[in-house]
N, C-alpha and C positions, 0 to 999 in steps of 0.2 A: 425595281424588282430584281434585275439581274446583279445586282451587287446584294441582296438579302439572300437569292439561291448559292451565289459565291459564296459569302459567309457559312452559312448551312453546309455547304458540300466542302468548304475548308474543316467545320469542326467536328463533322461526320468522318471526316479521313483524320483525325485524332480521336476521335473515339475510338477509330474502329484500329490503329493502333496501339490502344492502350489495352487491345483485349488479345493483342497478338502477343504479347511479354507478361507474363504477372509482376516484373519489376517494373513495370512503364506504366504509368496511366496520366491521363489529361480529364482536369473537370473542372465543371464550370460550376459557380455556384453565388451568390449574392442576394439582392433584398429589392421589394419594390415597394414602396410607400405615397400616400397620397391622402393630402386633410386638407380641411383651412383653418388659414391663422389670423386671428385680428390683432393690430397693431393697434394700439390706442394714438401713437404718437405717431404712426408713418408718415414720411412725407411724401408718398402716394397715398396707394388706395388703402384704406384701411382694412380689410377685407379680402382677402386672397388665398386662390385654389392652389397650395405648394405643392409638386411631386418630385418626386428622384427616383430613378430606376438604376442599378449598381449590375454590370457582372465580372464577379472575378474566374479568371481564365489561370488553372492555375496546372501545371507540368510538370512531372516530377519521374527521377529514374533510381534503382535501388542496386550497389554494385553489388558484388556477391560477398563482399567482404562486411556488408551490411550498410554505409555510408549513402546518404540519401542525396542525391543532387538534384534543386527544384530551379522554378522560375515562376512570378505571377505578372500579367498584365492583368489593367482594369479599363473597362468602356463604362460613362458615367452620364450619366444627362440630368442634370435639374433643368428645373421651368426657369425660363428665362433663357437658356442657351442657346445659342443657334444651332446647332446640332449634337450629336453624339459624339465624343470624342477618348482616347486612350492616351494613357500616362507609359510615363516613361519603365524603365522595365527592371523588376525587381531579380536576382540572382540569390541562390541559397545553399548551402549543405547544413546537412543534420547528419551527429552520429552520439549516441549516449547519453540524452540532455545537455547535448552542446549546437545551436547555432548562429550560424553565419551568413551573413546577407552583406550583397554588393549591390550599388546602383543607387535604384530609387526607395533605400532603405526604409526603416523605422527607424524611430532612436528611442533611447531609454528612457526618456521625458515623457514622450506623447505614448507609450506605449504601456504605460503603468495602469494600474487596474484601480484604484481608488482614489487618482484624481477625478476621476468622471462617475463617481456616483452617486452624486445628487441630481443625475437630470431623470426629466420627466418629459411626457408627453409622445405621440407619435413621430417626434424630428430627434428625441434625445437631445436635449438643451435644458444648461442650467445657467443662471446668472454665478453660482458658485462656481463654475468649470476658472481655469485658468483665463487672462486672455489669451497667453501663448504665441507670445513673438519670440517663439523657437522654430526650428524644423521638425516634418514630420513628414509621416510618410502621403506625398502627391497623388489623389483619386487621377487628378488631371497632368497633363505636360505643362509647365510653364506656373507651375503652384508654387510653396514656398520654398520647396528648394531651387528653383529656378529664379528667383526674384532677381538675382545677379548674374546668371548665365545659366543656359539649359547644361552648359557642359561642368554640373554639380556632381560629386563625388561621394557616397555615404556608405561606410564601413558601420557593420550593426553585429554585436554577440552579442547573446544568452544561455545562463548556463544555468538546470538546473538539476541539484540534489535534495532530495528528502524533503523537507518543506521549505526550504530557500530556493529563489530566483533571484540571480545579478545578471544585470544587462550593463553593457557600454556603448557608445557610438560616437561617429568622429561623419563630420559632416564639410566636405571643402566646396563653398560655394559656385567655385570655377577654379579646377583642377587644373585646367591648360593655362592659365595664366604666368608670367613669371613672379609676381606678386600681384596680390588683392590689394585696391583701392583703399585710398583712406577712411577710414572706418569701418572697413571689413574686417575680420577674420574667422577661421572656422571653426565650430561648432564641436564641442566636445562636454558630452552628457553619462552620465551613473545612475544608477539607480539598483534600489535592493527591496525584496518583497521577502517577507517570515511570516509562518502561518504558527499561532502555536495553540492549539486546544481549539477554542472558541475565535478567540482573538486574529487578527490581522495588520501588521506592522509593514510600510511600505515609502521610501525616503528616496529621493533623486535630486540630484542636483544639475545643473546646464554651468558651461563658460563658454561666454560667447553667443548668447541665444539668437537664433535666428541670423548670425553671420555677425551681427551688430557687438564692435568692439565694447566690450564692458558692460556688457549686461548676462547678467547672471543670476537668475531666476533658482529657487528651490522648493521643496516640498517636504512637508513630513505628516503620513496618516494615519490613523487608525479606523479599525471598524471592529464591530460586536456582534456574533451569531447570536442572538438571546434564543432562536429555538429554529427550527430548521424554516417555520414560515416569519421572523420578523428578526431583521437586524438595523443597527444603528452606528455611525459612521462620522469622525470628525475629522478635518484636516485643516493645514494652515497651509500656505501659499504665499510667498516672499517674490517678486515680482519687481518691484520696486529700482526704477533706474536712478542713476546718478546724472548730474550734470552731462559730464562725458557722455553717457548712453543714451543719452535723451539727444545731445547734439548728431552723434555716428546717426541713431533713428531717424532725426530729418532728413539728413542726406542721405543714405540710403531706402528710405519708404516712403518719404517725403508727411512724416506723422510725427506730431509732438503730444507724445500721451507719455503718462507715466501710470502703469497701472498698477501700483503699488501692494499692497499686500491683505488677503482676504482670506476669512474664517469662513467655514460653511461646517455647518451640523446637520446630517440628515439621515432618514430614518424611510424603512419599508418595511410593508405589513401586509403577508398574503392571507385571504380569506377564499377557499376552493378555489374559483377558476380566478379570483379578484386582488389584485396588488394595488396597495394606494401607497403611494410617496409624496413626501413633502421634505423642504430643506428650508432653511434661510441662512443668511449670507450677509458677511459686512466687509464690505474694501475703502481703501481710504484714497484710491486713486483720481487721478482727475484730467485734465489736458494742460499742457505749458505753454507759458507767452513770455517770451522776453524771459525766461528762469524761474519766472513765478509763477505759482500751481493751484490751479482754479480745481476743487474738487466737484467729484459729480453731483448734482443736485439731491440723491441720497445716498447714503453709506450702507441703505439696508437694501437688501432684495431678499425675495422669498418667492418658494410655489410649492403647489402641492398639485395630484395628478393619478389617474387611475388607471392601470392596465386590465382587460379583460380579453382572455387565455380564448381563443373562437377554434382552436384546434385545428394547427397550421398556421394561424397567422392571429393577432390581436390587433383590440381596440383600444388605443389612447385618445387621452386625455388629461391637457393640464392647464392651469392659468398661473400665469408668474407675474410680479412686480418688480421691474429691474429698477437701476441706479438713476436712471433716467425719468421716473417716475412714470415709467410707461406701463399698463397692462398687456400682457401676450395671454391671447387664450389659444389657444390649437384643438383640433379635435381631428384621428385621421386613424387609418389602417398600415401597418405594417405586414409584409407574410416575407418570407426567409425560405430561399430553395437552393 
């Protein structure tokens, strides 16, 4: 109790700063979720209550010259954790449609807008998503950018004009080092988004994904407004490691997967309070033994899934068929404050 009153009277005394300056304020804001999902294949229980409770703590100051200087921390709990716990700490300026983040970045990969839109269901998951042995931005301490030392490094801009957005970022897995390990090196990601009409054009590339020398993952998407309630969305996804990257990944994650390269097509359709989605997806990836490449038991995966709008917060719903030949059905509550 007296570490919840602490809490409480720590962000009580940042609110009640952020009302002393109209250039200062501190807020908090994030999502709390809670369904179940059944695993047809689990190797426990097939059957299980998932939740996550997220809050972003986020701080921000405005000089007079207009130039915005922020910072976010996140406390995060999923089931299974042993506690609540906070990631390492994000730094920012904004001035003009430009910025800039220090620390526990994003990067231009994981931060693009139409890799991830074919998921469904109240967890947002799709078998089309990347697998994404890049870096990204850590909910927790000790996530992927820490996988080789907490003491990671991630420079992140964005820049945007008129209907383009470029991002870049550079990602050093352990900065204090005098050189990275055999198989390391850091992380350096692109990416560019153009809106034009209807239309939506969106391409990033990685070197270095995930630290792991020689893997080089890219992307190229589009999508289609066909009317302000239904659009439709294709992307390709290059993933695919070589010899070399396959061997740097054992030694550094201790995983021999090659998740090679995947199509997903997908499409959403609002009806008043009612969104249904659906996608499917083909990869040709699979795990390595000895250099030879057992593929996944299927090349297709699909789902499809229904959002319903409860005002403040919605209901999903979705069932997917992964590679694996596994059913996932989920069904849960999202709200967002």
């Amino acid at each position: 109790m007296k570490k919840v009153l602490l809490a409480t009277t720590v962000l009580a005394g940042f609110a009640g700063a952020a009302f002393a300056d109209d250039a200062t304020s501190v807020k908090i804001s994030g999502y709390g979720r809670v369904g179940i999902v059944n695993n047809s294949k689990a190797t426990g229980a097939k059957t299980q209550v998932v939740n996550r409770l997220r809050f972003n703590i986020d701080a921000s100051t405005t000089t007079d010259s207009g130039v915005v200087f922020g910072a976010r921390l996140r406390l995060q709990n999923d089931t299974g954790d042993t506690g609540t716990t906070g990631n390492n700490a994000l730094l920012y300026t904004e001035y003009q449609g430009l910025r800039v983040e220090v620390g526990n970045t994003n990067t231009a990969y994981d931060n693009t807008t139409l890799l991830w839109g074919s998921e469904v269901g109240y967890r947002d998951s799709s078998f089309g998503d990347p697998y994404e042995y890049t870096f990204y931005y850590d909910s927790k301490a000790g996530g992927s950018q820490g996988a080789l030392s907490n003491n990671h490094m991630g420079l992140f801009a964005s820049y945007t004009v008129g209907d383009f957005t470029g991002m870049i970022s550079y990602v050093n897995p352990d900065q204090g080092a005098k050189s990275l390990p055999a198989g390391w090196k850091s992380e350096i990601a692109v990416s560019g988004l153009y809106k034009y009409q209807q239309f939506t054009f969106e391409a990033a590339m990685v070197k270095n994904g995930a630290g792991i020398s020689g893997n080089d993952p890219w992307f190229i998407g589009a999508a289609y407004a066909i009317n302000d309630n239904a659009n439709v969305g294709l992307n390709y996804i290059d993933e695919h490691m070589g010899t070399t990257a396959i061997a740097n990944q054992a030694a550094t994650y201790g995983t021999n997967v090659d998740p090679g390269k995947t199509i997903t097509l997908y499409g959403n359709y609002k009806m008043d309070k009612t969104t249904l989605k659906a996608y499917i997806a083909h990869n040709d990836g699979g795990s390595v033994t000895a250099g030879v490449l057992t593929k996944n038991p299927s090349q297709n995966a699909y789902g499809i899934g229904a959002d319903y709008d409860l005002g403040g917060a919605r209901l999903s719903g979705a069932v997917q068929r992964g590679y694996a030949k596994q059913t996932i059905v989920d069904v849960g509550v999202r709200f967002d404050f």
